[in-house]
SETOR-358268 format. One record per residue (C-alpha): x, y, z; residue number from 1; residue in one letter. Coordinates in nm, 2 decimals. Last residue first. Layout:
<nodes>
<node xx="X" yy="Y" zz="Z" nr="NUM" rest="A"/>
...
</nodes>
This chain:
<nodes>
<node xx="3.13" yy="-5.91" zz="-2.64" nr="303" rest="X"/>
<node xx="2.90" yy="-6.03" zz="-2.30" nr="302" rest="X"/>
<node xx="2.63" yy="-6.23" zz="-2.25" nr="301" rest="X"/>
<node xx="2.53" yy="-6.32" zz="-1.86" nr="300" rest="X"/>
<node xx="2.52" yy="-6.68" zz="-1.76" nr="299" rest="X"/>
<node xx="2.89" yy="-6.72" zz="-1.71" nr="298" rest="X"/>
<node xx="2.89" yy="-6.46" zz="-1.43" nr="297" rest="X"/>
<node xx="3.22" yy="-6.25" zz="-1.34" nr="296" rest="X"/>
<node xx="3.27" yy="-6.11" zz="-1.70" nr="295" rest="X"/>
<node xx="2.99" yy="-5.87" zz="-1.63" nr="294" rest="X"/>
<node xx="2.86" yy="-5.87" zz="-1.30" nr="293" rest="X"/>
<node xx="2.94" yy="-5.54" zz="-1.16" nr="292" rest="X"/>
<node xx="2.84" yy="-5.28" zz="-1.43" nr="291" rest="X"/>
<node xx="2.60" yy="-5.54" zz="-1.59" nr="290" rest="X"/>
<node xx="2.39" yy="-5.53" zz="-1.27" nr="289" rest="X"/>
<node xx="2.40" yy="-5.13" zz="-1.29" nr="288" rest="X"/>
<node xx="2.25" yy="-5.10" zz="-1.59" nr="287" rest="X"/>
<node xx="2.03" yy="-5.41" zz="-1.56" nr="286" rest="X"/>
<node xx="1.93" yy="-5.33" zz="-1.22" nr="285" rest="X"/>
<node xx="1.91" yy="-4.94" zz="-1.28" nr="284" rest="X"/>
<node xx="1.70" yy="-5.04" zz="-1.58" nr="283" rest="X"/>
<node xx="1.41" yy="-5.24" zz="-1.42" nr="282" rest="X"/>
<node xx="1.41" yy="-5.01" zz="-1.15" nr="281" rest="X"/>
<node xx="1.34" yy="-4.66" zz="-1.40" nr="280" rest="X"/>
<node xx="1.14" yy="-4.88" zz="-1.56" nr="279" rest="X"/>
<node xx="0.84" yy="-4.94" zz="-1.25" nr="278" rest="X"/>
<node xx="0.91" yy="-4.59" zz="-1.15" nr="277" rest="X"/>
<node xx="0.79" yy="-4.44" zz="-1.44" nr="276" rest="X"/>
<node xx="0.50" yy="-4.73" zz="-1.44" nr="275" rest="X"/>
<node xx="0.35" yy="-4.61" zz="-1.03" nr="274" rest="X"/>
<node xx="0.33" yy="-4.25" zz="-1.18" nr="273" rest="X"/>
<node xx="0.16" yy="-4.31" zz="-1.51" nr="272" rest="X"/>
<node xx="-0.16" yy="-4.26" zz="-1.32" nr="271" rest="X"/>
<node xx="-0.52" yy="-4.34" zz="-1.40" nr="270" rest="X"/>
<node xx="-0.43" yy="-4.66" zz="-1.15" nr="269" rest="X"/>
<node xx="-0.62" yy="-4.91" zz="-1.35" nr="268" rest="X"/>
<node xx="-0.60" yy="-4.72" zz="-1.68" nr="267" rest="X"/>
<node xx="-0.23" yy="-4.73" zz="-1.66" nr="266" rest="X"/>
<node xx="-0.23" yy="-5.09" zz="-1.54" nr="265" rest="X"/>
<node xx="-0.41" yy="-5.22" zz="-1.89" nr="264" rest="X"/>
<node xx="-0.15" yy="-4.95" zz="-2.06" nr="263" rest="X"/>
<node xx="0.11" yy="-5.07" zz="-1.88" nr="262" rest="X"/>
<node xx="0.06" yy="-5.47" zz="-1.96" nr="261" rest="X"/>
<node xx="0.01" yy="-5.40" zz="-2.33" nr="260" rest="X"/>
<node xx="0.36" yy="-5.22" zz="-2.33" nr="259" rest="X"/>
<node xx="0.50" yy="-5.48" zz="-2.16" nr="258" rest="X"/>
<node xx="0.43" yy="-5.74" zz="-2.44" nr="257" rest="X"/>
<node xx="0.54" yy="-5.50" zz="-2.69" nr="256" rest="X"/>
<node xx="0.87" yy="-5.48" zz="-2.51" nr="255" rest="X"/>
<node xx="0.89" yy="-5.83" zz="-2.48" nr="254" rest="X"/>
<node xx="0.81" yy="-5.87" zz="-2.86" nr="253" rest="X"/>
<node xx="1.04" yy="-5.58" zz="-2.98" nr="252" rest="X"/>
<node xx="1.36" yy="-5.71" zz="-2.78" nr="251" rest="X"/>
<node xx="1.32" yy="-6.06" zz="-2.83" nr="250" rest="X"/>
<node xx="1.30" yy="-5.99" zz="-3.25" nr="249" rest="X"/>
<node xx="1.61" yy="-5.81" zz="-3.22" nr="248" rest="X"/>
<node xx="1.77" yy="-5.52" zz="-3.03" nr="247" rest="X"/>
<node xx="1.76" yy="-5.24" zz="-3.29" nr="246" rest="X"/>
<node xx="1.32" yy="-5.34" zz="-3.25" nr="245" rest="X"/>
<node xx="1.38" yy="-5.15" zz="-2.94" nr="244" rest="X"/>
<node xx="1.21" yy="-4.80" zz="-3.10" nr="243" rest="X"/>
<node xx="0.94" yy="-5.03" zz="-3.25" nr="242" rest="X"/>
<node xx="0.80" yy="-5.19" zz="-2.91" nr="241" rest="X"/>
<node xx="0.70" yy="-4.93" zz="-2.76" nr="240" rest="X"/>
<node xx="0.55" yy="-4.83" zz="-3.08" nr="239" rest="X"/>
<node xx="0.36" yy="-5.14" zz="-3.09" nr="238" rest="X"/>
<node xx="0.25" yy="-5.14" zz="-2.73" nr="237" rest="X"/>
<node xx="0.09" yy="-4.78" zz="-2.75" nr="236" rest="X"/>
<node xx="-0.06" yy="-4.83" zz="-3.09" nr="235" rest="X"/>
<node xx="-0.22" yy="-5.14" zz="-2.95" nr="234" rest="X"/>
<node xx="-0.35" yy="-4.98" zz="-2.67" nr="233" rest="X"/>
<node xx="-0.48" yy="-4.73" zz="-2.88" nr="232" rest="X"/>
<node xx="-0.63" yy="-4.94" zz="-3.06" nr="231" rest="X"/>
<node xx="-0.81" yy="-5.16" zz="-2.81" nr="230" rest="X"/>
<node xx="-0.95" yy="-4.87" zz="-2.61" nr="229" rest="X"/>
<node xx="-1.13" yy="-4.72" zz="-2.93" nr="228" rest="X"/>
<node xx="-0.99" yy="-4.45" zz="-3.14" nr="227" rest="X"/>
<node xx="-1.18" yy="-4.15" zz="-3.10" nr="226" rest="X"/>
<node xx="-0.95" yy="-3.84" zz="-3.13" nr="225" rest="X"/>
<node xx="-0.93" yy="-3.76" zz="-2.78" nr="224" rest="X"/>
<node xx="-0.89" yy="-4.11" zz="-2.68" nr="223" rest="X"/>
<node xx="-0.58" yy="-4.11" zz="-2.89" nr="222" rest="X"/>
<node xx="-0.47" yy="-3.77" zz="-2.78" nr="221" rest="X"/>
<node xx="-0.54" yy="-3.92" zz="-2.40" nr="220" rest="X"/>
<node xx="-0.34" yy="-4.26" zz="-2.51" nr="219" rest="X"/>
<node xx="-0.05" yy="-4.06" zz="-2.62" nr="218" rest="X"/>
<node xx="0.02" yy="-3.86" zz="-2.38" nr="217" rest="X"/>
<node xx="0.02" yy="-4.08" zz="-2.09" nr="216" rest="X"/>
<node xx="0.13" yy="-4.43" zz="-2.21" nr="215" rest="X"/>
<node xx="0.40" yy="-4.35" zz="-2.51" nr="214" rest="X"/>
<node xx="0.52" yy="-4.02" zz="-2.40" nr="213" rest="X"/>
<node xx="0.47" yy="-3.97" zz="-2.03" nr="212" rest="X"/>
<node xx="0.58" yy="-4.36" zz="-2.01" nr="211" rest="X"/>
<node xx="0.92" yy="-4.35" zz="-2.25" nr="210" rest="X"/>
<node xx="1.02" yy="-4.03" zz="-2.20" nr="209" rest="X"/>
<node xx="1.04" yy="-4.08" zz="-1.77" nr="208" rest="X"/>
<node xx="1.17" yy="-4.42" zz="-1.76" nr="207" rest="X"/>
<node xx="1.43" yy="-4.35" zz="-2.02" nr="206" rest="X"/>
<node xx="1.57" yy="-4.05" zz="-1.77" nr="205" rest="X"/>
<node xx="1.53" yy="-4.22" zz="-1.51" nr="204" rest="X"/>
<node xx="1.75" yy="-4.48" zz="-1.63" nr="203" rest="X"/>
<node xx="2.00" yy="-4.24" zz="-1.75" nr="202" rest="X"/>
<node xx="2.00" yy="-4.07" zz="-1.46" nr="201" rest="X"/>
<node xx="2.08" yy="-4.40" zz="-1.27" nr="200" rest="X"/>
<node xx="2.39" yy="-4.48" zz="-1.52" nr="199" rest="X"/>
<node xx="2.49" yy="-4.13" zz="-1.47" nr="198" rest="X"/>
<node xx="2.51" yy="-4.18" zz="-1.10" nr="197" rest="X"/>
<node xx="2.69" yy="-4.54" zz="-1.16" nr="196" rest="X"/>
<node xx="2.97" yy="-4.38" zz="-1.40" nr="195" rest="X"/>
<node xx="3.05" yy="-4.04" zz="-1.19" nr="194" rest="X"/>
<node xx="3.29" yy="-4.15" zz="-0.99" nr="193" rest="X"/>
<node xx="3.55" yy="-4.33" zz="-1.34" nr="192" rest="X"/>
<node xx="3.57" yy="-4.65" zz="-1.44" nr="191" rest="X"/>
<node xx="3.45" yy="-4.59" zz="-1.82" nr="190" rest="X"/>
<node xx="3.13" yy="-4.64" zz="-1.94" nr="189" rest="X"/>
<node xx="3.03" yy="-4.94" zz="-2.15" nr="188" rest="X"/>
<node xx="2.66" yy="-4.99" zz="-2.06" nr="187" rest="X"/>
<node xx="2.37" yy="-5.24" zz="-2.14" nr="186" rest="X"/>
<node xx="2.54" yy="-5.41" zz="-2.36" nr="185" rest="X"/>
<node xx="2.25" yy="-5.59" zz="-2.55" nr="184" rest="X"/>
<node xx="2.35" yy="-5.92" zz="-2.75" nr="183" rest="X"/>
<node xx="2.16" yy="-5.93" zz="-3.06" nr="182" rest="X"/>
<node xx="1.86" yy="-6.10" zz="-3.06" nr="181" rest="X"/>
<node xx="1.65" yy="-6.33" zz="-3.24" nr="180" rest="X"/>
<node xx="1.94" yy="-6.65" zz="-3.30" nr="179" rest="X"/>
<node xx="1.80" yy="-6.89" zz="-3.05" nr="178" rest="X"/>
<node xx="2.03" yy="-6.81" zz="-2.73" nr="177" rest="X"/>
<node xx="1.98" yy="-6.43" zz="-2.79" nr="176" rest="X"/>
<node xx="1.59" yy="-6.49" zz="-2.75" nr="175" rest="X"/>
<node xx="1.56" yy="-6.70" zz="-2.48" nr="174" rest="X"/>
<node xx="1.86" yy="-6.50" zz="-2.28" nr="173" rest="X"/>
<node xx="1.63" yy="-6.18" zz="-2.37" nr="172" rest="X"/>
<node xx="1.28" yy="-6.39" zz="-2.26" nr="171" rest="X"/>
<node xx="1.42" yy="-6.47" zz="-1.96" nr="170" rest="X"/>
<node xx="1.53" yy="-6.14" zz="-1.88" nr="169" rest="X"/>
<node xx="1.22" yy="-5.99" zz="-1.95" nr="168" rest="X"/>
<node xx="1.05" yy="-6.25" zz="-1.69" nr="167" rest="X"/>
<node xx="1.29" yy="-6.14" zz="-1.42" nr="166" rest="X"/>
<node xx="1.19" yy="-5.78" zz="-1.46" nr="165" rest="X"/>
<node xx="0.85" yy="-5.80" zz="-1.53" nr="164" rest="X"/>
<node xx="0.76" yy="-5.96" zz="-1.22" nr="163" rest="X"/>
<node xx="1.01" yy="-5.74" zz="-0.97" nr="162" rest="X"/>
<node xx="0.97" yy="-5.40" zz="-1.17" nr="161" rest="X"/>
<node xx="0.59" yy="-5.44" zz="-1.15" nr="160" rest="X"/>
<node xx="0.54" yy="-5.47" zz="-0.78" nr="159" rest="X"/>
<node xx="0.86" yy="-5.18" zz="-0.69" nr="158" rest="X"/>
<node xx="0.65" yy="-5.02" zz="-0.93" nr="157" rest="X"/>
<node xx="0.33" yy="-5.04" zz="-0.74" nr="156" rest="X"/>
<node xx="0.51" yy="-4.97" zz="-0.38" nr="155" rest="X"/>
<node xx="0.67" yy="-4.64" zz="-0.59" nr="154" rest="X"/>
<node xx="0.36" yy="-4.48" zz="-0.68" nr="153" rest="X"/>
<node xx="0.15" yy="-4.58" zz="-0.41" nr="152" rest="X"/>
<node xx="0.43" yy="-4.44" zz="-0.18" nr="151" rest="X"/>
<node xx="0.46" yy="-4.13" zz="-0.36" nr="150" rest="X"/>
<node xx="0.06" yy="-4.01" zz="-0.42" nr="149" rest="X"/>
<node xx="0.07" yy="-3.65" zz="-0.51" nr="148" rest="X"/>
<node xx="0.40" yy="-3.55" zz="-0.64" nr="147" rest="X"/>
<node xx="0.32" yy="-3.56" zz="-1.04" nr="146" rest="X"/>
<node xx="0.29" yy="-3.82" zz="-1.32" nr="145" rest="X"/>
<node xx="-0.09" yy="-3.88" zz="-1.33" nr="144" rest="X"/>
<node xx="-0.17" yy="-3.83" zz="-1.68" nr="143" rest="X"/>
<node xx="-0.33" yy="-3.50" zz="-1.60" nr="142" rest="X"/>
<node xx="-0.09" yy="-3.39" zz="-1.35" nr="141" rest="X"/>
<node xx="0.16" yy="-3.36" zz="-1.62" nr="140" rest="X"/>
<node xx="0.03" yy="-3.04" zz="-1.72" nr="139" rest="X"/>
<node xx="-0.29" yy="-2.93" zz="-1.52" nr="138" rest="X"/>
<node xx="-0.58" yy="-3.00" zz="-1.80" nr="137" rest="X"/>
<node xx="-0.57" yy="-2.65" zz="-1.91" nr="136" rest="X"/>
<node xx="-0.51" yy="-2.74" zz="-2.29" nr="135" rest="X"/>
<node xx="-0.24" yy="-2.50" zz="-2.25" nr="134" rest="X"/>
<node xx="-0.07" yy="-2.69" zz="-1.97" nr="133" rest="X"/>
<node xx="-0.13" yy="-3.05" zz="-2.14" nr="132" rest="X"/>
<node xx="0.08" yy="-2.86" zz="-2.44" nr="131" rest="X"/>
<node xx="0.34" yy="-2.72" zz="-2.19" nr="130" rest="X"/>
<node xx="0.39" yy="-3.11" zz="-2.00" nr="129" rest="X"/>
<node xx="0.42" yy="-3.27" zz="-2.36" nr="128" rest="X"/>
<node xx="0.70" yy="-3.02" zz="-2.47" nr="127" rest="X"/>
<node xx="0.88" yy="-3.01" zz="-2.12" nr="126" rest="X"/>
<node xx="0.85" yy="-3.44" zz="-2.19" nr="125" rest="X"/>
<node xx="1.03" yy="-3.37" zz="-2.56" nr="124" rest="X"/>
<node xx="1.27" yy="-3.20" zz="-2.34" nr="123" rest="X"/>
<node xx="1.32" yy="-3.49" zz="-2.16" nr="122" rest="X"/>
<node xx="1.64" yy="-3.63" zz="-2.39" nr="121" rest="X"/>
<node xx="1.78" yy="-3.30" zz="-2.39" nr="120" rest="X"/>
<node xx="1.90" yy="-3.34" zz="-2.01" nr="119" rest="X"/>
<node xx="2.02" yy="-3.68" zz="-2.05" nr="118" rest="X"/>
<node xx="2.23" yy="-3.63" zz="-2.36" nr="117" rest="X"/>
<node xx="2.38" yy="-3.30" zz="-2.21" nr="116" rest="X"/>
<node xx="2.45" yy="-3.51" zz="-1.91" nr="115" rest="X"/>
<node xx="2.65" yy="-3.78" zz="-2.08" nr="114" rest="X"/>
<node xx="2.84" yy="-3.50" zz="-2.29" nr="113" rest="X"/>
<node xx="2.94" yy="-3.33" zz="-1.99" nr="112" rest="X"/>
<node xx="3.02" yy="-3.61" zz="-1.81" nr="111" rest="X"/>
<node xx="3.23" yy="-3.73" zz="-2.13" nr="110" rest="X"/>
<node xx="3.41" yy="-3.38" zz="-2.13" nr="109" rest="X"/>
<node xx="3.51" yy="-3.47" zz="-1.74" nr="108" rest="X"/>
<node xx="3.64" yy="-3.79" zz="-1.80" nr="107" rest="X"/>
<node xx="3.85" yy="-3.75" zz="-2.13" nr="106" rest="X"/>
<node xx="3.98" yy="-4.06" zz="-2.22" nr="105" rest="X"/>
<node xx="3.70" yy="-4.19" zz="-2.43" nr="104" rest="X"/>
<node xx="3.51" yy="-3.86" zz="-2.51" nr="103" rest="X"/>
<node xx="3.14" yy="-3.96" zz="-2.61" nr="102" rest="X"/>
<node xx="3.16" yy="-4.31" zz="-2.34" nr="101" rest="X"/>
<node xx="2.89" yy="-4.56" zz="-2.40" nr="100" rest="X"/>
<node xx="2.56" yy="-4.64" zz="-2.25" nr="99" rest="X"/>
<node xx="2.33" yy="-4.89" zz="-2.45" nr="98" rest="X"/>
<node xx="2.52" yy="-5.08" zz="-2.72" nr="97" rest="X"/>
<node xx="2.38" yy="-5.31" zz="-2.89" nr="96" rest="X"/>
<node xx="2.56" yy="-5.60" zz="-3.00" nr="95" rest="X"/>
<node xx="2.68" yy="-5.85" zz="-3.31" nr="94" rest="X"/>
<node xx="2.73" yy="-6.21" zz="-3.26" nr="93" rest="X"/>
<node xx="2.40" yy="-6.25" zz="-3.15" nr="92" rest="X"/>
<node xx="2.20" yy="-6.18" zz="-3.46" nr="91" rest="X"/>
<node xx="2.43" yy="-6.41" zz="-3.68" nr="90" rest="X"/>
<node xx="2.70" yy="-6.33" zz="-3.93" nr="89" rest="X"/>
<node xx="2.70" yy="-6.11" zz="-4.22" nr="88" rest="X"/>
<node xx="2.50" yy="-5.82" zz="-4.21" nr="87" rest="X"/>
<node xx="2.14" yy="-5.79" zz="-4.39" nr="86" rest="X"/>
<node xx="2.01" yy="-5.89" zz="-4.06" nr="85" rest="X"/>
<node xx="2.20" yy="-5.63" zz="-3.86" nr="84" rest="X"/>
<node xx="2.15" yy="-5.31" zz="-4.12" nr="83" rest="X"/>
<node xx="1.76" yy="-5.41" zz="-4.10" nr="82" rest="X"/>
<node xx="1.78" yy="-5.37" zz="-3.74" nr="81" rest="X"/>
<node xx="1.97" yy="-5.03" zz="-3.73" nr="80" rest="X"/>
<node xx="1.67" yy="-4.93" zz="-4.00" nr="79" rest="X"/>
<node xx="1.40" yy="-5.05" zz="-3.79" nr="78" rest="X"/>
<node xx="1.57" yy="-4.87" zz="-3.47" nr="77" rest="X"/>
<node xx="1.58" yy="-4.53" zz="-3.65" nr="76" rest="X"/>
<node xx="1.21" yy="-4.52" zz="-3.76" nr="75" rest="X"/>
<node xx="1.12" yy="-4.63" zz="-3.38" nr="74" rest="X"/>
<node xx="1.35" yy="-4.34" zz="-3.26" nr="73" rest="X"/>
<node xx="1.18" yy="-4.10" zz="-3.45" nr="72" rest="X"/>
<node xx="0.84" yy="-4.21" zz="-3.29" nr="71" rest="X"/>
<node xx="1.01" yy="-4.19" zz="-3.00" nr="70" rest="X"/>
<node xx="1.07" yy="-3.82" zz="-2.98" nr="69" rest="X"/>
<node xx="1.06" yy="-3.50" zz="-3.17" nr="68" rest="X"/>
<node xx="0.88" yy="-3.68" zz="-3.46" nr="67" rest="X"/>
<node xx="0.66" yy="-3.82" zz="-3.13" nr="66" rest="X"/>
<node xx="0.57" yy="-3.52" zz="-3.06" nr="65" rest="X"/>
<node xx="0.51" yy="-3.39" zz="-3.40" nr="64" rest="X"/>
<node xx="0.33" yy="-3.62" zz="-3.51" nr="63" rest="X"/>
<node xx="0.08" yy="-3.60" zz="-3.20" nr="62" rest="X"/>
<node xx="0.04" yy="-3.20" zz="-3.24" nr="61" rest="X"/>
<node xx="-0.07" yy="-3.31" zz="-3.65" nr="60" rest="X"/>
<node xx="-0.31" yy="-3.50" zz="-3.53" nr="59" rest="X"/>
<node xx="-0.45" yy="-3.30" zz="-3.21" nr="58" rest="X"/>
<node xx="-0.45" yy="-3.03" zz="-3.47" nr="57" rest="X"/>
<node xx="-0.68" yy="-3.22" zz="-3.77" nr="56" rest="X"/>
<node xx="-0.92" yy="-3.30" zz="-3.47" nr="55" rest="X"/>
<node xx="-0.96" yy="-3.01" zz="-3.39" nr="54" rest="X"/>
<node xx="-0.85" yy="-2.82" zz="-3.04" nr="53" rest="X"/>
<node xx="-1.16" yy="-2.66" zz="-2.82" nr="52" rest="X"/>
<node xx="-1.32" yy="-2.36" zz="-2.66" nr="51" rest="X"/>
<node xx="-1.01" yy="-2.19" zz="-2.60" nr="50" rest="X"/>
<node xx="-0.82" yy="-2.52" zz="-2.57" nr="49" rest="X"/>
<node xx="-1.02" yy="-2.79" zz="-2.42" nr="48" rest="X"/>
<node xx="-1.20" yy="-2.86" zz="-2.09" nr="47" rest="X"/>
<node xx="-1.27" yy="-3.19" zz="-1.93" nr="46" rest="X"/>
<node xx="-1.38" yy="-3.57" zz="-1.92" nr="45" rest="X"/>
<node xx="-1.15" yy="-3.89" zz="-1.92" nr="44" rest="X"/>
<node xx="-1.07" yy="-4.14" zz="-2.20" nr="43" rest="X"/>
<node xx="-0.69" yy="-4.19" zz="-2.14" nr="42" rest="X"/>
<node xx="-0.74" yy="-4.28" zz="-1.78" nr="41" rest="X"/>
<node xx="-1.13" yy="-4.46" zz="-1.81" nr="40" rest="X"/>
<node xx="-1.38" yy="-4.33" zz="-1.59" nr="39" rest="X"/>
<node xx="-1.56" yy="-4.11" zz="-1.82" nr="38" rest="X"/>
<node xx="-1.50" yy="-4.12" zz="-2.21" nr="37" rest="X"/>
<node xx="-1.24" yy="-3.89" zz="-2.44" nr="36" rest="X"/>
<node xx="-0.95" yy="-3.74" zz="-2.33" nr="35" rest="X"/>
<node xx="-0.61" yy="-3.86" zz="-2.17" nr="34" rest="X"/>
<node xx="-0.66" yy="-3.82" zz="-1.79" nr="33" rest="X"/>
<node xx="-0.92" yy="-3.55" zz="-1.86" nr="32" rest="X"/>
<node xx="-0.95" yy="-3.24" zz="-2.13" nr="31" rest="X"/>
<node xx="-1.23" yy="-3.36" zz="-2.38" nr="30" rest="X"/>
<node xx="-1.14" yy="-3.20" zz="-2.71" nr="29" rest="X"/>
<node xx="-1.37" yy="-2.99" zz="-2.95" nr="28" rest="X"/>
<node xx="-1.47" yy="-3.03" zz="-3.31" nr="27" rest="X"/>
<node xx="-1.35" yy="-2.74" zz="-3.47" nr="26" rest="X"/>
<node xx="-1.36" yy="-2.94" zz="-3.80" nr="25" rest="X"/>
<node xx="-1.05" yy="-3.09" zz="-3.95" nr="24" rest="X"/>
<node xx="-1.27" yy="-3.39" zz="-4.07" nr="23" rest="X"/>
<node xx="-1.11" yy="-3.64" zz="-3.85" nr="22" rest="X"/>
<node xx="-0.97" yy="-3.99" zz="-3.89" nr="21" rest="X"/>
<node xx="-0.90" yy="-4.16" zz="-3.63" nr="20" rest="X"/>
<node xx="1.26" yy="-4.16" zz="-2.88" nr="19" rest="X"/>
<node xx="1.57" yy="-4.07" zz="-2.45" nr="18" rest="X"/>
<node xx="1.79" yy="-4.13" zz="-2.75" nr="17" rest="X"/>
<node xx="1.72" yy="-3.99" zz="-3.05" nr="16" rest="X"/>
<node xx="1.87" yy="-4.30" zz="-3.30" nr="15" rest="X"/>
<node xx="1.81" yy="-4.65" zz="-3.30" nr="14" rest="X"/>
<node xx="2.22" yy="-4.71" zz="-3.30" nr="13" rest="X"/>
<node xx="2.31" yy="-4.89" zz="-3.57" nr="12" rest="X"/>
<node xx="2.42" yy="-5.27" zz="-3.54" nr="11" rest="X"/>
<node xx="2.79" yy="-5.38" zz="-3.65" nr="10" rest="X"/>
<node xx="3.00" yy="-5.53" zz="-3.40" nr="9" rest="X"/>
<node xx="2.99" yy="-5.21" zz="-3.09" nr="8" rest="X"/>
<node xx="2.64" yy="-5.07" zz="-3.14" nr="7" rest="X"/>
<node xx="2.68" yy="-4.69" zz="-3.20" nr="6" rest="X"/>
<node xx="2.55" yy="-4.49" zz="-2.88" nr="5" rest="X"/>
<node xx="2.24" yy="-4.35" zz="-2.71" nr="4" rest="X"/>
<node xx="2.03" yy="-4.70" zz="-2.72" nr="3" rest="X"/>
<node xx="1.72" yy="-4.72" zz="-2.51" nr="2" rest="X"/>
<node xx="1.56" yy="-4.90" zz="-2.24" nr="1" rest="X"/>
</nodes>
């Protein structure tokens, strides 16, 4: 999940919210599930461009994505994160703020704000879903994020949600109680009707960025451009990890951790589908379970 609003004791926001070498030679792009090698999502065959992107384009096409996106939002996060350590006072005394009110007091101008800040959140997604277009590989059918397969989709993710779910908590609690993280708000909305609808758009929303970008689109430019399986997965899980790094240590190792684990399922399933709806759960229960539990429960942090 994401940050879209100023931590409430002290730690920066990590900014956009819903974030091989070549020779520059014409050398053509494999068009598949991410590019590259046969029967491996990320690695798959195809057609290119017109006859074929360089390398030097797929490169600088990449940047810009993720400039646009969560590559942005990994820079961001590092410097919220080096604001909290230099800050006195420990990790956990200070907090992160996920969901926060733009016009405290006035209900409807927030809901406009809240759904501006969704809606331009997946542009970066339009962007990734008109460059697969153009590479005529089917737009986001190519990374398997489309209406084909519903049930296997959402029976995986129900799957994934429930194990990674309860063990990411575990490692947050772990993590806040020994001094790594900062204690994560997960929203701070105001009582009004439109708090828990915009607290499941917003989970979408993060689902949605977050596994096009970083899973999907990422591993086929990687593939396209050569980098073996084991670095872009690595790339994959590190970025993931980066742009939560304004959370703490906790947050930046579990979400590197389940950034490895998507990418291994992603080129299981050749779909991104079934991992979408995997984080969109996993943050409509924490959104929402912090909406009704907090201050009721003794186990859950609060500020």
């Amino acid at each position: 999940m994401q940050s879209d609003a100023r931590p409430v004791t002290g730690a920066e926001s990590p900014g956009p919210k819903r974030q091989g070498p070549g020779d520059g030679r014409d050398d053509g792009v494999d068009g598949g599930p991410g590019g590259g090698h046969d029967g491996e999502p990320g690695r798959g065959p195809g057609s290119g461009l017109d006859g074929g992107l360089s390398q030097r384009l797929l490169r600088g096409e990449m940047v810009l994505v993720l400039a646009l996106s969560l590559g942005a939002s990994g820079v961001s996060a590092l410097i919220s994160f080096i604001g909290s350590l230099t800050k006195p006072g420990g990790l956990k005394d200070q907090a992160a703020m996920l969901n926060s009110s733009h016009a405290p007091g006035r209900p409807w101008l927030d809901l406009a704000w809240q759904l501006f800040g969704i809606a331009t959140a997946l542009v970066p997604v339009a962007l990734v879903a008109h460059l697969l277009i153009r590479e005529r590989a089917g737009g986001l059918r190519a990374v398997g994020f489309d209406g084909r397969r519903p049930g296997f989709d959402v029976g995986r993710g129900v799957g994934v949600a429930a194990v990674i779910g309860g063990s990411g908590l575990l490692l947050y609690l772990g993590a806040r109680a020994a001094g790594f993280n900062l204690t994560v708000v997960p929203e701070g909305l105001p009582d009004v009707w439109w708090k828990f609808p915009v607290l499941i758009a917003s989970a979408v929303q993060n689902a949605v960025v977050e596994e096009v970008i970083v899973v999907g689109y990422l591993l086929r430019r990687l593939g396209q451009l050569k980098w073996t399986p084991v670095a872009a997965l690595t790339a994959s899980a590190v970025l993931r990890g980066s742009y939560h790094l304004y959370q703490g240590i906790g947050g930046f190792v579990g979400n590197m951790v389940m950034g490895v684990i998507f990418v291994l399922l992603y080129r299981r399933w050749g779909r991104v589908g079934p991992l979408v709806a995997a984080h969109a759960l996993i943050d409509i229960v924490a959104f929402l379970g912090y909406a009704l539990l907090a201050g009721k429960v003794g186990w859950l942090p609060t500020v």
